[in-house]
PAKE-867923 format. One line per field, with one value per residue: residue number from 1; residue in three letters; x, y, z of N, C-alpha, C, CB in turn. Coordinates in steps of 0.02 Angstrom, whole numbers, plus 50000, padded with zeros to 5 digits. Glycine has a CB too. Example, Ala and Ser with C-alpha at 12.3 -4.5 7.8 and 13.67 -1.06 7.14 Angstrom:
! PAKE-867923
k [1,2] .
r [ALA,SER] .
n.X [50660,50642] .
n.Y [49716,49888] .
n.Z [50390,50354] .
ca.X [50615,50684] .
ca.Y [49775,49947] .
ca.Z [50390,50357] .
c.X [50660,50645] .
c.Y [49835,50002] .
c.Z [50390,50394] .
cb.X [50565,50704] .
cb.Y [49776,49970] .
cb.Z [50452,50286] .
***
This chain:
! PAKE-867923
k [1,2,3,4,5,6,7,8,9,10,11,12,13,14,15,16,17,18,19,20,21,22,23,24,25,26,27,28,29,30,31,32,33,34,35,36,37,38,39,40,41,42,43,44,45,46,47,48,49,50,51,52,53,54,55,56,57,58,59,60,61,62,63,64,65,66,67,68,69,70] .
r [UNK,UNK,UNK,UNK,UNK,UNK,UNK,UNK,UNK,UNK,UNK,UNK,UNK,UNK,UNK,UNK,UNK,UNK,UNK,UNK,UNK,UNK,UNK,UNK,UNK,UNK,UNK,UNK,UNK,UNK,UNK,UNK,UNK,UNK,UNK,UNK,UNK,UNK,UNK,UNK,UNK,UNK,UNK,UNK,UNK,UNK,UNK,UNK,UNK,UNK,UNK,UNK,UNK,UNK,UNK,UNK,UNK,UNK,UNK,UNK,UNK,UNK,UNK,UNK,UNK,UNK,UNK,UNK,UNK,UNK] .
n.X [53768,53918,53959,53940,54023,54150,54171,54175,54284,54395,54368,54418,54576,54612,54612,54677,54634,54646,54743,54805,54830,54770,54683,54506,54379,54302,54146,54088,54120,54038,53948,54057,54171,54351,54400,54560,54587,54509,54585,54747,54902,54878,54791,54861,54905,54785,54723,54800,54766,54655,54661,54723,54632,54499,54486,54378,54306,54204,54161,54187,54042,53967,53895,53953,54111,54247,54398,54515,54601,54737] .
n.Y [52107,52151,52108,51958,51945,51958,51873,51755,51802,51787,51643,51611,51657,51604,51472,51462,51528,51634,51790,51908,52035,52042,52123,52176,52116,52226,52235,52158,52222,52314,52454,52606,52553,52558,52636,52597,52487,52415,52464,52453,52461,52522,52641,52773,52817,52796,52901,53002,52987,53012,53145,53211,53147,53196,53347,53413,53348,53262,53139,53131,53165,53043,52908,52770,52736,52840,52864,52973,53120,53147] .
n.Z [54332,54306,54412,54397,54257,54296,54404,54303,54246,54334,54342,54232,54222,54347,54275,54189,54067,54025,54036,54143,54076,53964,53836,53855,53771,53633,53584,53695,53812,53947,53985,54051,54036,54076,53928,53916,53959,53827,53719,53772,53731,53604,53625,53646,53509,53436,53480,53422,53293,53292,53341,53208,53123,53132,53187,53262,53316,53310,53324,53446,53525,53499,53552,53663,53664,53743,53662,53699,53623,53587] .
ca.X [53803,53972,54000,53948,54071,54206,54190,54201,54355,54416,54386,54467,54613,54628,54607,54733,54613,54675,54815,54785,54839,54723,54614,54444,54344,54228,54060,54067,54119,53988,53970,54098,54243,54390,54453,54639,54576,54494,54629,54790,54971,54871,54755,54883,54896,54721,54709,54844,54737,54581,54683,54730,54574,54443,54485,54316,54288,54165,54137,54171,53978,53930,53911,54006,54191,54301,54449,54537,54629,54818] .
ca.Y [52084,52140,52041,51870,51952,51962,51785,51729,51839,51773,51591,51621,51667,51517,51408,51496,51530,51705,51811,51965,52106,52058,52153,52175,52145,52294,52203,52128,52266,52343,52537,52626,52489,52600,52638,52576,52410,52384,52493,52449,52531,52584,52706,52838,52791,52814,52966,53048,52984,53052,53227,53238,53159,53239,53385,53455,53297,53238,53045,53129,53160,52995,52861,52714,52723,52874,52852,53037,53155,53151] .
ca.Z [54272,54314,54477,54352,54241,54355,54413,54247,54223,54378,54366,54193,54256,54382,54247,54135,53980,53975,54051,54180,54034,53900,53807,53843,53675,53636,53593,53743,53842,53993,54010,54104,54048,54033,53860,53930,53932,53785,53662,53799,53703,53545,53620,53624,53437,53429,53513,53387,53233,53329,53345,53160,53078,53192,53241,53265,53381,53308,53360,53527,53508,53475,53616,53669,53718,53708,53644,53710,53577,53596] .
c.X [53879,53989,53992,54018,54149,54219,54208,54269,54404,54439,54428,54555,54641,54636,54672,54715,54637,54725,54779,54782,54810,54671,54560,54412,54287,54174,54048,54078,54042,54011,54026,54181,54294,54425,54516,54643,54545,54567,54735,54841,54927,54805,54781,54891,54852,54698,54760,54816,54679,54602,54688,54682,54492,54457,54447,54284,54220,54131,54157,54092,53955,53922,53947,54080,54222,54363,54483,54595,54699,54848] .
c.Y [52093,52109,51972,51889,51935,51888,51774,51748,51803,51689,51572,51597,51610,51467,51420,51508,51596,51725,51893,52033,52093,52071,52142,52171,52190,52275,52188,52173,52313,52422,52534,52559,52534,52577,52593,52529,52390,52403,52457,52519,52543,52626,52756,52847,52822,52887,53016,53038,53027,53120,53229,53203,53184,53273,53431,53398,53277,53170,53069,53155,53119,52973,52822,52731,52771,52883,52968,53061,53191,53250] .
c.Z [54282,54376,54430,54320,54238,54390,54363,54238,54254,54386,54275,54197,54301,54340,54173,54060,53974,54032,54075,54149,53980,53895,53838,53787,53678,53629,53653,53820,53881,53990,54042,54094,54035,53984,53868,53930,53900,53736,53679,53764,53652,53562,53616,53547,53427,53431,53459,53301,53235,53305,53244,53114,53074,53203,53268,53324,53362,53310,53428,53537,53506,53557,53607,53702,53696,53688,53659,53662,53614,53614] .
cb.X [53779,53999,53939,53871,54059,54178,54139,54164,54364,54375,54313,54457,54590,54569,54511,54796,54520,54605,54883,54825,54911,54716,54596,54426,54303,54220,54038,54102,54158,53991,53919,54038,54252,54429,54485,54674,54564,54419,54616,54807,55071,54860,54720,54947,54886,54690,54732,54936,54722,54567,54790,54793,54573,54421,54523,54266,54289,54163,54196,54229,53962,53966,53868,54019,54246,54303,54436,54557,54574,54858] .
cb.Y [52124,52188,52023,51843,51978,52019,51728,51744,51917,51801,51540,51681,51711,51482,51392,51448,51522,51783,51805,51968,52132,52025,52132,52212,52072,52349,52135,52062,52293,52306,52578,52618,52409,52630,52718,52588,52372,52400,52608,52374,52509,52550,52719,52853,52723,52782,52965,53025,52918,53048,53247,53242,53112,53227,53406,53469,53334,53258,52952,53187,53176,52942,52828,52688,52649,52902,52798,53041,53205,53113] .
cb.Z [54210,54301,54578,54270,54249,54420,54429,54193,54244,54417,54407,54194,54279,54426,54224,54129,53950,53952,53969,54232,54016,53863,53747,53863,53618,53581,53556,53736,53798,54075,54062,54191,53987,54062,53848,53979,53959,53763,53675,53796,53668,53457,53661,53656,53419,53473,53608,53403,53215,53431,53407,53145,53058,53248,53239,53177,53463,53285,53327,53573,53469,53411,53645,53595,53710,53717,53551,53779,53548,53499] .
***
């Protein structure tokens, strides 16, 4: 699944439907995608909302994508 992916991404790219620094969208996102490219500049954002409305970390418990606490 991620080598099809990756073509797609790729022949993307060649064809100019998207642009080498955008987003990943999260639904569509495979395990293991790092955070940095789905969130890009507002995961540190994220990560400083995380710290002061979590701070027991609790959706770091859950599954899916971690967004890391500033």
């Amino acid at each position: 699944m991620k080598d099809t992916l990756k073509k797609v991404r790729d022949v993307a790219l060649t064809e100019g439907c998207t642009k080498p620094d955008a987003p990943v969208y999260l639904n569509y996102s495979l395990q293991g995608t790092n955070v940095q490219d789905i969130y890009h500049t507002d995961l540190e954002k994220l990560g400083k909302l995380r710290k002061k409305y979590d701070e027991n970390d609790v959706m770091g418990q859950t599954g899916g994508f971690k967004i890391p606490l500033a």
